[in-house]
Every structure is written in structure tokens, then in C-alpha cells.
VOPAGU-2260 file (C-alpha; in pm, 1 decimal, decimal comma):
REM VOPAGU-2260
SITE   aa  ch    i         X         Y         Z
SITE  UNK   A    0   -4634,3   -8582,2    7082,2
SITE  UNK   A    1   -4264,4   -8396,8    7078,3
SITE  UNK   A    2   -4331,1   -8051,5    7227,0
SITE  UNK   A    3   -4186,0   -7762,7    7015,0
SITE  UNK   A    4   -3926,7   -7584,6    7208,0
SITE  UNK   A    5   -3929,5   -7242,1    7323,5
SITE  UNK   A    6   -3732,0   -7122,1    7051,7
SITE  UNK   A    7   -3931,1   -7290,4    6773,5
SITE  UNK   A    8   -4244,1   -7132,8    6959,0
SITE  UNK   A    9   -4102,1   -6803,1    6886,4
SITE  UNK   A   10   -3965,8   -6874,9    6539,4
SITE  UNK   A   11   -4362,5   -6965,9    6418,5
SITE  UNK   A   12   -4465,1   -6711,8    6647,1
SITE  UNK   A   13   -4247,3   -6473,3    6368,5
SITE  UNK   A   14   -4369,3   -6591,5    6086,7
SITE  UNK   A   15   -4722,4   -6609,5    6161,1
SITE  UNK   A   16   -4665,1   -6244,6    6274,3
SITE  UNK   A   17   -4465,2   -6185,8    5879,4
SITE  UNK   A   18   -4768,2   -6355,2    5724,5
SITE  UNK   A   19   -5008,5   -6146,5    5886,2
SITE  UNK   A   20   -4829,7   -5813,3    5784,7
SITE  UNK   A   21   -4829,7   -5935,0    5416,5
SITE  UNK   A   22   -5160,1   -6057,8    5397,0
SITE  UNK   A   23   -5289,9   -5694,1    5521,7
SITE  UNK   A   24   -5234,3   -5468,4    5180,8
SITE  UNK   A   25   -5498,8   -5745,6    4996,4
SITE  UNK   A   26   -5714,4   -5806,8    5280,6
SITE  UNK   A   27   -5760,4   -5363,3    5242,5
SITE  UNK   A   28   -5797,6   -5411,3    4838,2
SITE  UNK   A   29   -6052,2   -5689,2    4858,3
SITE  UNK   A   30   -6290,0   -5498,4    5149,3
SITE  UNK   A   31   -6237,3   -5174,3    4940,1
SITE  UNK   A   32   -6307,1   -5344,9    4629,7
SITE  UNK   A   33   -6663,0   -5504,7    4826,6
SITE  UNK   A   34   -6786,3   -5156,6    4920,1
SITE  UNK   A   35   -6695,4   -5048,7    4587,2
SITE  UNK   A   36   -6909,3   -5332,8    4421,5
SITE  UNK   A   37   -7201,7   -5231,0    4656,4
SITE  UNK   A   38   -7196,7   -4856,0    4639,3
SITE  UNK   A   39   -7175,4   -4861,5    4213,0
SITE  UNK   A   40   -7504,9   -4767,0    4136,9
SITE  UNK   A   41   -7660,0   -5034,5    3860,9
SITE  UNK   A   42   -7965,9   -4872,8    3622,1
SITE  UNK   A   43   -8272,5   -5106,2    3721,6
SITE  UNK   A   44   -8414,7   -5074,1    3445,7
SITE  UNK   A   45   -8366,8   -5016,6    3030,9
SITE  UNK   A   46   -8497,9   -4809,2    2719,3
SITE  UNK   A   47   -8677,2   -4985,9    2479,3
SITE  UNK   A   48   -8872,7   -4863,1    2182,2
SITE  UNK   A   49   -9213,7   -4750,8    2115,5
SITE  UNK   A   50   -9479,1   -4806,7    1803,1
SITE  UNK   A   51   -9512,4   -4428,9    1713,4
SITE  UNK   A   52   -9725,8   -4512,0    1397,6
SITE  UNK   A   53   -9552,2   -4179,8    1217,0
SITE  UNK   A   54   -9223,8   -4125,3    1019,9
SITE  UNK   A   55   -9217,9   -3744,3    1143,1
SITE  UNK   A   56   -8918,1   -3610,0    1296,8
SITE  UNK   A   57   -9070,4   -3551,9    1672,7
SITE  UNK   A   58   -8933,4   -3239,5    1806,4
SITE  UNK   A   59   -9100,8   -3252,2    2140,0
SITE  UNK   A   60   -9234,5   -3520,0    2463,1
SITE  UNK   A   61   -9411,7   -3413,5    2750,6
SITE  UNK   A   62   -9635,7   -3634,5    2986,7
SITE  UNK   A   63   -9825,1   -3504,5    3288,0
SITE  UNK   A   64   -9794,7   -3879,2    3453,4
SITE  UNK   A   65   -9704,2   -4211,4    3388,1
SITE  UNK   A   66  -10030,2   -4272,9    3193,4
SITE  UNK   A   67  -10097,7   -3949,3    2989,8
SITE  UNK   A   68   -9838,8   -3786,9    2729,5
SITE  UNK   A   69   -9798,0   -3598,8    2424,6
SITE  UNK   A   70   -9501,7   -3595,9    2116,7
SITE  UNK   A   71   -9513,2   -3343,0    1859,4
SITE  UNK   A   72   -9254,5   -3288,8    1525,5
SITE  UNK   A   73   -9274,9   -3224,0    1159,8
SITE  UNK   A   74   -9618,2   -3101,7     955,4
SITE  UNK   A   75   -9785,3   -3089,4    1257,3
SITE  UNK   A   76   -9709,9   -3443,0    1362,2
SITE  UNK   A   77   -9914,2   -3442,6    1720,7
SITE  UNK   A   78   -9918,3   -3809,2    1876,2
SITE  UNK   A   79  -10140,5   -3883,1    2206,2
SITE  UNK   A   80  -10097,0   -4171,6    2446,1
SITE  UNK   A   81  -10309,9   -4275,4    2741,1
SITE  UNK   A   82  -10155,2   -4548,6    2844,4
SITE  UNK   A   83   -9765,9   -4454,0    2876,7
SITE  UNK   A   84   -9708,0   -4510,8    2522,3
SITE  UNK   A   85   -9842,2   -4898,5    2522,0
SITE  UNK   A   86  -10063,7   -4757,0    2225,1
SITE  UNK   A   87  -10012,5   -4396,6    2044,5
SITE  UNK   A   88  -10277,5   -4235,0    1829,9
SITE  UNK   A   89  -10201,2   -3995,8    1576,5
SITE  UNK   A   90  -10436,5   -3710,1    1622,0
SITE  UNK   A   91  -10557,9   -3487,0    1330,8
SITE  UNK   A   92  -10257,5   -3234,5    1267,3
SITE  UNK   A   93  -10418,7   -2894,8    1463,6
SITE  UNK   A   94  -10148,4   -2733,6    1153,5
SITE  UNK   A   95   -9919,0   -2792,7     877,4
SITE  UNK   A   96   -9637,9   -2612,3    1044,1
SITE  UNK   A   97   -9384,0   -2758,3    1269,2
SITE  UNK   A   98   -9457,8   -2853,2    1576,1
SITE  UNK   A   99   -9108,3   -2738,3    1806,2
SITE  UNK   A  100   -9259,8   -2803,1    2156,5
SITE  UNK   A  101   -9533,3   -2911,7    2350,5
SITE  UNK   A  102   -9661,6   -2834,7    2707,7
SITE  UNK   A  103   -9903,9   -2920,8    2947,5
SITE  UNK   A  104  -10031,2   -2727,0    3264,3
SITE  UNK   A  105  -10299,8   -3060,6    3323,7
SITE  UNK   A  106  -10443,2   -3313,1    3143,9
SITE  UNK   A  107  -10649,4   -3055,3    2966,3
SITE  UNK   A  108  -10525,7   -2769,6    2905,4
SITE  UNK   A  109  -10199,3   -2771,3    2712,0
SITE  UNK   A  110   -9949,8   -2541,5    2441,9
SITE  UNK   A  111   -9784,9   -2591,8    2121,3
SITE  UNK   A  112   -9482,2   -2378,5    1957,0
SITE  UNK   A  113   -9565,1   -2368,0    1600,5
SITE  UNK   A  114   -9301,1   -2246,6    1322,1
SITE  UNK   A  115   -9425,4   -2154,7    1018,7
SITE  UNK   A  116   -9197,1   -2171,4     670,0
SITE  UNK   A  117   -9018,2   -1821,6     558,4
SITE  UNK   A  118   -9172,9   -1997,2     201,0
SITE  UNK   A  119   -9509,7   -2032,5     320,4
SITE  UNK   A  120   -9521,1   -1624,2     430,1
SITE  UNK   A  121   -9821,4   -1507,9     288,2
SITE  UNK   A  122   -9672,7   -1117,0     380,3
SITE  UNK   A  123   -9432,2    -937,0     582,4
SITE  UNK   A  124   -9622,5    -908,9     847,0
SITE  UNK   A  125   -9743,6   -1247,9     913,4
SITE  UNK   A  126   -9530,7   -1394,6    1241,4
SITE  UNK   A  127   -9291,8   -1667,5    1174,1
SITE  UNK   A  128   -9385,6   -1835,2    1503,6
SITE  UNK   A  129   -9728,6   -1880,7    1712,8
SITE  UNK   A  130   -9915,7   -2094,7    2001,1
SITE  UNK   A  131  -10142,6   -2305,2    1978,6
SITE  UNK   A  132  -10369,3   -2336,3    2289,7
SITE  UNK   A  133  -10644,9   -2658,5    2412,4
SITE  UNK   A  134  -10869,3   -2646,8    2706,6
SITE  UNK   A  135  -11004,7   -2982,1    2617,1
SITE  UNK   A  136  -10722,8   -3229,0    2618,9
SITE  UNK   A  137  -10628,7   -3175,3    2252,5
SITE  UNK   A  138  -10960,9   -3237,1    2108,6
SITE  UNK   A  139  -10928,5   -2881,1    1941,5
SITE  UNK   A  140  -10659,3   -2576,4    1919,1
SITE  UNK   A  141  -10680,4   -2203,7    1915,3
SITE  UNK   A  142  -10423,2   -1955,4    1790,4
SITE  UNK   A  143  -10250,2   -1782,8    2017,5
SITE  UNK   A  144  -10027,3   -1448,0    1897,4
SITE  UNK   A  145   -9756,1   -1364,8    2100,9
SITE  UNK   A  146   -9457,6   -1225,9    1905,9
SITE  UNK   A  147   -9693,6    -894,7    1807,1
SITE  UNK   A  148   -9446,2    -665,1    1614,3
SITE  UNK   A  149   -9137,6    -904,2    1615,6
SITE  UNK   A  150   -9270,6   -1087,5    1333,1
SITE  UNK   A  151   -8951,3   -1264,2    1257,2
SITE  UNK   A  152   -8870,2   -1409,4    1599,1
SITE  UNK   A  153   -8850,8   -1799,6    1593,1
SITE  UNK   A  154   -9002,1   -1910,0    1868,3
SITE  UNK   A  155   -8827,7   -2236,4    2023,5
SITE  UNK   A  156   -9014,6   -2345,0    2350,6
SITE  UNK   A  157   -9281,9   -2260,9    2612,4
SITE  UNK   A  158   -9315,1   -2348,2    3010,1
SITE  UNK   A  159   -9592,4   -2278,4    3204,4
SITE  UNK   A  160   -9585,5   -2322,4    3622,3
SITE  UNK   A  161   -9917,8   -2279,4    3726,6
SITE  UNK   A  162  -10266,8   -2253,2    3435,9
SITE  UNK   A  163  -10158,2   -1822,3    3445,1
SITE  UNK   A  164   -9790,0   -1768,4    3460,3
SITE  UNK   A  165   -9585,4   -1879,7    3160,1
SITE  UNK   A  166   -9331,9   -1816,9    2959,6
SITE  UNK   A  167   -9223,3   -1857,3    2553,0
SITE  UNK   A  168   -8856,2   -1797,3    2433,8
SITE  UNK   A  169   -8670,2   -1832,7    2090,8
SITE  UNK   A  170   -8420,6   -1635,5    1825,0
SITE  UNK   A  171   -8285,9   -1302,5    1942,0
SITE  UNK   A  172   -8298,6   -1332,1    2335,1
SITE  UNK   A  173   -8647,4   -1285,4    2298,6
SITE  UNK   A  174   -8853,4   -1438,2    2592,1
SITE  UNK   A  175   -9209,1   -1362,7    2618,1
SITE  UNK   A  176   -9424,3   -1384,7    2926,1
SITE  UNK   A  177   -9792,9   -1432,1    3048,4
SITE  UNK   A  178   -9993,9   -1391,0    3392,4
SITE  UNK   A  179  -10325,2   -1414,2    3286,0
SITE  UNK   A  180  -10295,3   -1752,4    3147,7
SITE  UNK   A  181  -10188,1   -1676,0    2761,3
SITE  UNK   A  182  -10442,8   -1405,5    2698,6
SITE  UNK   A  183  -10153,4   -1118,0    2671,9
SITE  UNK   A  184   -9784,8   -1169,1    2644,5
SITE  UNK   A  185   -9523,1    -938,9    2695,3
SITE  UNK   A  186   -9151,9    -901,2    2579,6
SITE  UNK   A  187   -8890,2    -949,3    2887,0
SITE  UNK   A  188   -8573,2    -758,6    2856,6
SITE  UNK   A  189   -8278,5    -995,5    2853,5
SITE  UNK   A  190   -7862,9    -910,0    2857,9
SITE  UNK   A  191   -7828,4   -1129,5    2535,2
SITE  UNK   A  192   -7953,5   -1156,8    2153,4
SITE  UNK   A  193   -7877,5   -1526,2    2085,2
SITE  UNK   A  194   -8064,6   -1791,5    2024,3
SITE  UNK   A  195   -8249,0   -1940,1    2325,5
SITE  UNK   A  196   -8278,7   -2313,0    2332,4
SITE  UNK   A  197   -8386,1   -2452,4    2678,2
SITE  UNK   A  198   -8546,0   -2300,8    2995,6
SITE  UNK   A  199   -8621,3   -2395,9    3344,8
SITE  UNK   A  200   -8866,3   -2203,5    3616,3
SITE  UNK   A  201   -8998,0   -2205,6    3967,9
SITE  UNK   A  202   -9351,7   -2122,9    4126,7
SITE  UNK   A  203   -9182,0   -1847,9    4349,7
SITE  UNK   A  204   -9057,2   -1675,2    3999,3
SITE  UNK   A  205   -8675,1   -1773,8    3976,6
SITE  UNK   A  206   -8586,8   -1897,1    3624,4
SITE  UNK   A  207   -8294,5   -1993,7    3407,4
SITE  UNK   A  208   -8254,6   -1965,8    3017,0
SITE  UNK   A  209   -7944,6   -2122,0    2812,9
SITE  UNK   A  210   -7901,9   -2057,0    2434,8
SITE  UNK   A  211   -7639,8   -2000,8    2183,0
SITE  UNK   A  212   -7306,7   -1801,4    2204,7
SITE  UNK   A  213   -7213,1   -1940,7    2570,3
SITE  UNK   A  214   -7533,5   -1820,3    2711,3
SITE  UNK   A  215   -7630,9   -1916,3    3058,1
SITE  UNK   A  216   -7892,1   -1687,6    3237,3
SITE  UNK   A  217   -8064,8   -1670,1    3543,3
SITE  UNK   A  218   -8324,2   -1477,7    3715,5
SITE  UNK   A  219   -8289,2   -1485,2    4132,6
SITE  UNK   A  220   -8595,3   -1277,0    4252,6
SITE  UNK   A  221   -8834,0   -1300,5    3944,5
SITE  UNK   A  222   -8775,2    -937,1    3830,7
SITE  UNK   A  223   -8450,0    -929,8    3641,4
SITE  UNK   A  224   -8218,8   -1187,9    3467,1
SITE  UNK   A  225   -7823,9   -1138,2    3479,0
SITE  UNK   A  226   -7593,1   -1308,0    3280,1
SITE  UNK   A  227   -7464,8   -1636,3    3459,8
SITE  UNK   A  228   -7073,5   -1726,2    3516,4
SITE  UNK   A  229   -7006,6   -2066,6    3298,4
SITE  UNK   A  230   -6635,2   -2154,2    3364,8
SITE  UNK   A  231   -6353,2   -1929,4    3110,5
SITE  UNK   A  232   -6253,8   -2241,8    2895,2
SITE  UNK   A  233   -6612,9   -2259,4    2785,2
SITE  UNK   A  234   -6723,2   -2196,2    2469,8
SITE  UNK   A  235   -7044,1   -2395,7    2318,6
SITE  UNK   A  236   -7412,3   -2367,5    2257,6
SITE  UNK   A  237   -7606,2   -2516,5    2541,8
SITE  UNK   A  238   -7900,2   -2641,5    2463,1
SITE  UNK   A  239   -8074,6   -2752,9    2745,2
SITE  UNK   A  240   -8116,4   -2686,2    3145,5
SITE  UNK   A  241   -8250,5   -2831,0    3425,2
SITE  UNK   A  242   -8326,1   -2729,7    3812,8
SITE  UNK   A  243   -8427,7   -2941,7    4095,4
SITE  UNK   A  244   -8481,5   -2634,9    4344,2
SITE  UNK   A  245   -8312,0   -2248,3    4326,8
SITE  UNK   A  246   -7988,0   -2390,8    4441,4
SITE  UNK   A  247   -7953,6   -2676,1    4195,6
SITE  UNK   A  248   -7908,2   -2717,9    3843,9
SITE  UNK   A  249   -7734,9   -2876,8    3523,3
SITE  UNK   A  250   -7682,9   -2725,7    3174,2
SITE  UNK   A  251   -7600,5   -2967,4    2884,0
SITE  UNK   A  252   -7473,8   -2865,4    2523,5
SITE  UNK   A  253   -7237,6   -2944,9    2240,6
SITE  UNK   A  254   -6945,6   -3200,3    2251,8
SITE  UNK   A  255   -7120,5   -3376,4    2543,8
SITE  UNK   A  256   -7081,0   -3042,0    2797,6
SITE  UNK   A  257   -7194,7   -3074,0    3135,2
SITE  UNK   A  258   -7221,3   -2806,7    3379,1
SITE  UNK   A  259   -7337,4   -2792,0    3701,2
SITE  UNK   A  260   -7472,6   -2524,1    3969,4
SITE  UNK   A  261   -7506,3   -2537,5    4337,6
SITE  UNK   A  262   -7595,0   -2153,3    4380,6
SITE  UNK   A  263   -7844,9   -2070,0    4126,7
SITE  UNK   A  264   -7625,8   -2030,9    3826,9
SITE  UNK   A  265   -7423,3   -1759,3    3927,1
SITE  UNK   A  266   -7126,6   -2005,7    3914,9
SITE  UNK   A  267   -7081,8   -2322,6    3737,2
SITE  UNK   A  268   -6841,4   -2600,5    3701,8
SITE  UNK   A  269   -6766,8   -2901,1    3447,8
SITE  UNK   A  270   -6870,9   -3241,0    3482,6
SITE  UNK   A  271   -6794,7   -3520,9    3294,5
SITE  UNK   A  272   -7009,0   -3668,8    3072,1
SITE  UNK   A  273   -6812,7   -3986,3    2953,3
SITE  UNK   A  274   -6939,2   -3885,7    2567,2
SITE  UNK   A  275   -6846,9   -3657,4    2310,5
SITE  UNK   A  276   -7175,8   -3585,7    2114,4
SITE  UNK   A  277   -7376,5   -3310,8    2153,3
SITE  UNK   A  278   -7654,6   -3362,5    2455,9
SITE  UNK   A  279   -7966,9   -3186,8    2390,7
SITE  UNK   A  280   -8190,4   -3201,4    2661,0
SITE  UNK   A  281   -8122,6   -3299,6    3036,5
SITE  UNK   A  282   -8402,5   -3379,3    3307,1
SITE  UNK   A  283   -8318,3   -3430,0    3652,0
SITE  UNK   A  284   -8564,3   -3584,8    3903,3
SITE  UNK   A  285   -8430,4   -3508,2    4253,1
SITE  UNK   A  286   -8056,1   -3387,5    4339,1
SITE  UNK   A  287   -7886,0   -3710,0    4266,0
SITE  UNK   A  288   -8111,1   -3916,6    3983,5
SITE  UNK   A  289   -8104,7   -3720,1    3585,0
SITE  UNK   A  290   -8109,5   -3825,5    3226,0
SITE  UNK   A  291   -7958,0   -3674,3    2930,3
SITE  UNK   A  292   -8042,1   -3761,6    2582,5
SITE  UNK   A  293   -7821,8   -3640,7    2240,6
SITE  UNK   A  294   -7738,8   -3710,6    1875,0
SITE  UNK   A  295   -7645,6   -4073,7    1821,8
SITE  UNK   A  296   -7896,8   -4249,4    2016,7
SITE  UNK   A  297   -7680,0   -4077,6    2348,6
SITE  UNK   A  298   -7886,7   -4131,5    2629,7
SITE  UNK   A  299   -7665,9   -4112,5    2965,3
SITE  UNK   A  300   -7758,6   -4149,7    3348,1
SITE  UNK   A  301   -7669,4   -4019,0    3680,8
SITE  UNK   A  302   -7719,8   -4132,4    4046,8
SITE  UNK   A  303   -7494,3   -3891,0    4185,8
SITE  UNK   A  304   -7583,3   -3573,4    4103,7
SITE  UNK   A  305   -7389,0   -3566,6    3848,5
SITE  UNK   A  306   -7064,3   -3684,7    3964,2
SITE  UNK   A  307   -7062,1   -4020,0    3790,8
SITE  UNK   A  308   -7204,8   -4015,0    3434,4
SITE  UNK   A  309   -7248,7   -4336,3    3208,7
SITE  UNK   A  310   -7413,0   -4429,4    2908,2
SITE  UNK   A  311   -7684,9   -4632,8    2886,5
SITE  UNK   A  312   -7819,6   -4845,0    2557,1
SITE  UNK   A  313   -8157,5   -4696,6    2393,0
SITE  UNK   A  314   -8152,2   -4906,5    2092,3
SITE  UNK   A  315   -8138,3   -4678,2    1850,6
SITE  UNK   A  316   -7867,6   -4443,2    1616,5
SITE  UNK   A  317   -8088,2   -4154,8    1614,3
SITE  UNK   A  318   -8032,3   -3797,8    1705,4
SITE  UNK   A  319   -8291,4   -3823,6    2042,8
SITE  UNK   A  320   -8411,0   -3443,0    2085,1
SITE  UNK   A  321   -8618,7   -3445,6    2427,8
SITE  UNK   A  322   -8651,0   -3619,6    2737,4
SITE  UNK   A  323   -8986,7   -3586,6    2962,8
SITE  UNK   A  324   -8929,1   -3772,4    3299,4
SITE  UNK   A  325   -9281,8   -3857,1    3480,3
SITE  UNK   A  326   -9109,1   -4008,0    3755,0
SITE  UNK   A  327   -8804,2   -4238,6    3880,8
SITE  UNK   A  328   -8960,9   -4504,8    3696,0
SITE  UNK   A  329   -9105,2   -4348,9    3359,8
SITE  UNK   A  330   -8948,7   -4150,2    3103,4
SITE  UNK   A  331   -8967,0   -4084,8    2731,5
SITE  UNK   A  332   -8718,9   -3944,1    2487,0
SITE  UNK   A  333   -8786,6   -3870,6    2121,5
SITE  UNK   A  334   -8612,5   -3770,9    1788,7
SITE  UNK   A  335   -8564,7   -3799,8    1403,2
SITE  UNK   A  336   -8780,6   -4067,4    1191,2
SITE  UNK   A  337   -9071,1   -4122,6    1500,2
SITE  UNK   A  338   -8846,6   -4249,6    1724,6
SITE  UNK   A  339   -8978,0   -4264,8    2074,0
SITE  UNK   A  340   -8756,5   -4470,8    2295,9
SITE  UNK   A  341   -8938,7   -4506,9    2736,6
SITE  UNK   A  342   -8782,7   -4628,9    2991,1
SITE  UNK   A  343   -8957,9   -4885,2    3213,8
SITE  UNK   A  344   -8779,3   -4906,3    3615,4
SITE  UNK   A  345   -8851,6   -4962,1    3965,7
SITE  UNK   A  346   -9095,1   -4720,6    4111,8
SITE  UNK   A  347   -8863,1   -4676,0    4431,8
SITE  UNK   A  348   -8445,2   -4778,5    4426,9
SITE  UNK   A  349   -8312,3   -4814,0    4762,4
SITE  UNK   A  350   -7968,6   -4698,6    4818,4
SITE  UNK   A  351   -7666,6   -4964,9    4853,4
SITE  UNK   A  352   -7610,9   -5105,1    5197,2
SITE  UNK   A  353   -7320,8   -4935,4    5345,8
SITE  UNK   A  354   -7008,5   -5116,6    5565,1
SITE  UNK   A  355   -7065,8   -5139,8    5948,0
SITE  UNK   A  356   -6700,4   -5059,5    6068,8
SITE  UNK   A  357   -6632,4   -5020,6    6409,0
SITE  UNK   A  358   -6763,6   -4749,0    6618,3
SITE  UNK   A  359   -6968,2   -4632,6    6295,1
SITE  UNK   A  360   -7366,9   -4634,5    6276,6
SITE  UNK   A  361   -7543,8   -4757,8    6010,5
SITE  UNK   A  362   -7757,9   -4432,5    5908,6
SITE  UNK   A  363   -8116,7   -4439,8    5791,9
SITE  UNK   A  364   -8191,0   -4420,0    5422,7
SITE  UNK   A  365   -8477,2   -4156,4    5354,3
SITE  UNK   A  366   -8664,9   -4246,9    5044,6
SITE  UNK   A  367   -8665,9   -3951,7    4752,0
SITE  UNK   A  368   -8943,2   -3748,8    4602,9
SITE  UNK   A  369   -8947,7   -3664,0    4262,7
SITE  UNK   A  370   -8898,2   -3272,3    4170,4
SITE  UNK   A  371   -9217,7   -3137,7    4055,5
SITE  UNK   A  372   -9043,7   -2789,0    3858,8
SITE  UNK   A  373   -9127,7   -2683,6    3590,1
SITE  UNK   A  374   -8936,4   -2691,2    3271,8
SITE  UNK   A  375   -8917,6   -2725,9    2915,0
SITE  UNK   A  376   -8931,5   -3061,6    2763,0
């Protein structure tokens, strides 16, 4: 065999080097565009719909677990389901009023937010809005009063964190609340008069409230709410809010706004929601994993806290009202003509595997719990 010379040597020698320096841009794209494929979070799961039995628009969702779970709407539409919505029973309508919101302290004892007809005013003084209160799982409902003089407040939703403390909030920044589990209520004073549409709260007291007219509220010590800083560009009805601990939280509203917290709601900031429709209700489960829900059908999906928003496909056109998330895997969102839409997933998704580079430690994934705070649904 002819040996190369020494020059030849060091001609190849150059153009392996060349080679080697070109090659080095795509070898960068195609390892960056790896992690990339195995860091995009993928939903592992999908929406599909439910057998409500009922043609009522349902207003309202809320399930204490996977199994167990409520929707409520129009007439007095009140559904039941044992089984995670496998099978739902109409039960006998408790009114003949609208049914705006349902909620659960266990699987027995449980509220409704009941609207009442300006036609169907027998007198001036008979409140618009009232409660409707079980102690045996729905079987039967008592009338609860809780607007007293303010007999033309419309009453919008109601959140309860433990079977005494709770609270009920609606037109007029009026926000009624209850320690002795419902059996008096009391008017809160509040720096706003707008409509309040959504409402999150913590055992240790701390609560939020979002409404109408750019309101954003929040309550840091349980004794007095302040008016919370949304950014200066912002200008919407917000219709829903949700915390995962006092730090926390997102606020979702027209045009497919979302703002975010991460000290209480004293300041917020925009994220985007990759939609345009108006969101109307948003449920997060930990700090990284929420759902939002809207007219349209919207449903969209975070792993990220937030930071990465993107649709997801519910089968259906219909304006979806409320979410109620029972846990990573479970979750329920209703709307207009008995839709009721769940969403069947893993129980547990582990995070993407991460690059080993050198002189970097792979670190240890700890699984997360779902967020067990109380708000509306």
C-alpha cells in the first residue's frame, strides 16, 4: 500500500478539521431540538363527553372525588353522579329557580345559589337570590336567607373551607360570610360595587374575589380586602380565579385574559393564553398543572404554571361555564344544552427525562400533590 506523504497527511488532517467545524452548528440544532422534543409536555389524556340525560343549561360542577359529583343549571336542573359521571341521575328539582352554583363541604352536606326571576317576585321584599342547604347528600334542601335587607342582590357563587366558615358573593360587591356553618351571614365591606363573578379562599382566612369593571381583590390576613394591582393596559371582566397556596394564583376573563400572581395578588402580570374567547373559569391543581374552560368549547391546559398555554379538543362548540378538578387525573367541565365534557388521565405524570451533560447531575423528580383549596367551581 503507497503511504500518503507528510504533506497529504496534513492536507486530510485540514479538512477533516473544516468538516468538523461545519458539522458543529447542526450537531447543536439537532441535540437542542432532542431536549426540546423531551421536555414539551404532551396531555396524557383527552375530554370526552358525558350522557347528562337533561337539555338544561348547567351553570355549575363540583365533585368531592373522583367518584362523587354534582351539576346544577336552569329550572332547578340538579344532576348527581356516583360513579364519576359513568351514569348521572336527574334528581327531583329542590326549586324552579336557577340553579348558579353548587358546593360541597363532604359528601353530605352541600349548598346551592338559587336566583329567582324579577317576573316571578311575589313583592318587594322577597330576595332575588337564596341558599339552599342538605345535610343528607341531596336527598332534601332547606332555605337558607342570607341577603336580609339587600333584597335585590344577585347572588353568583358560594365557597365553604371547612362545614362553619363560608362565604357567598354576587351583584354590587356584596360578599356575605358565615362561621357558624350557614346559620347567620353577615355583609363584608369591600372597596368595589361591581359584579363579583369568581372567588378563591384558604383555611388560614386569606381570600381573593374577581368581578366586573377590572376587579381583582384580595384579602392577606383574613380581616380586610384591598384592591389588587392587575397590570395598566388591562381592562376586562374577569370571571374566574384560582390559588394553589397565598403566594400563587391565576385570574382568567374576557378575550382569553390570563393573569398571574406570585405574591398574593398584590401584583399581577399577563400570560398568554394562545385563544381569544372569553375563559370563564380556571382550576389549577398544584403550581405547574391548571385547566381553563370558555365560550366555544375553549378548554386550554398548562404544565408550566402557566408559562406555556395550549388548547386542547373537548368535542364540543359550546360555551363550557365551569371546571371542577378532583385530581390530576379527573375533571369535569359543563355548559349550555347539558353539556358535560370529563377528562379521563394518568393518575401520576412523571416529568421528561432531562440531558446528562458533562459535569451536570441528573436531579431527582419529586412526585406532586394535588392542592386541596378551596374555591368556587
Amino acid at each position: 500500500m503507497k503511504r500518503m506523504s507528510l504533506k497529504g497527511r496534513e492536507a486530510a488532517a485540514r479538512r477533516r478539521q473544516r468538516y468538523r467545524r461545519a458539522c458543529r452548528p447542526a450537531r447543536v440544532l439537532l441535540l437542542a431540538a432532542y431536549s426540546l422534543l423531551l421536555t414539551v409536555p404532551v396531555a396524557a389524556g383527552e375530554w370526552s363527553a358525558q350522557t347528562s340525560g337533561t337539555m338544561a343549561w348547567l351553570r355549575a360542577v363540583y365533585f368531592v372525588d373522583e367518584a362523587r359529583g354534582w351539576a346544577v343549571g336552569s329550572r332547578g336542573a340538579l344532576l348527581a353522579t356516583t360513579d364519576g359521571g359513568r351514569v348521572w341521575a336527574v334528581r327531583r328539582a329542590p326549586t324552579e329557580d336557577t340553579l348558579r352554583d353548587v358546593y360541597f363541604v363532604n359528601e353530605r352536606t352541600g349548598w346551592l345559589v338559587c336566583d329567582r326571576s324579577i317576573y316571578l317576585l311575589r313583592t318587594k321584599e322577597e330576595p332575588r337570590s337564596y341558599l339552599l342547604r342538605t345535610t343528607d347528600g341531596g336527598e332534601t334542601w332547606s332555605r337558607v336567607e342570607v341577603t336580609g335587607a339587600d333584597v335585590d342582590v344577585l347572588l353568583t357563587r358560594v365557597a365553604f373551607v371547612d362545614a362553619a366558615r363560608g362565604w357567598a358573593f354576587g351583584e354590587m360587591g356584596a360578599l356575605y360570610a358565615t362561621t357558624d356553618g350557614g346559620a347567620s351571614w353577615k355583609r363584608q365591606t369591600l372597596p368595589t360595587k361591581h359584579l363579583l363573578l369568581g372567588g378563591a379562599f384558604l383555611p388560614a382566612g386569606q381570600g381573593w374575589l374577581v368581578g366586573a369593571g377590572n376587579t381583582i381583590l384580595y384579602n392577606p390576613d383574613g380581616a380586610r380586602w384591598l384592591a389588587g394591582g392587575s397590570p395598566a393596559s388591562v381592562e376586562t371582566r374577569f370571571n374566574a380565579v384560582s390559588f394553589v397556596e397565598q403566594r400563587r394564583g391565576w385570574a382568567v376573563g374576557e378575550r382569553g385574559l390570563v393573569l398571574a400572581t406570585v405574591n398574593g395578588g398584590r401584583a399581577w402580570f399577563r400570560q398568554e393564553s394562545n385563544v381569544d374567547v372569553d375563559l370563564l373559569d380556571v382550576k389549577f391543581i398544584d403550581a405547574e398543572e391548571g385547566w381553563a374552560s370558555g365560550a366555544g368549547g375553549t378548554i386550554i391546559h398548562t404544565t408550566d404554571g402557566g408559562a406555556n398555554w395550549r388548547r386542547e379538543p373537548s368535542g364540543t362548540r359550546h360555551p363550557l361555564e365551569r371546571l371542577s378538578v378532583a385530581s390530576r387525573a379527573r375533571a369535569w367541565a359543563v355548559g349550555f344544552g347539558g353539556t358535560i365534557i370529563n377528562y379521563a388521565g394518568d393518575a401520576f405524570t412523571p416529568a421528561p427525562p432531562r440531558l446528562k451533560t458533562p459535569g451536570s447531575e441528573q436531579p431527582r423528580e419529586r412526585p406532586r400533590r394535588v392542592s386541596r383549596n378551596t374555591e368556587t367551581r
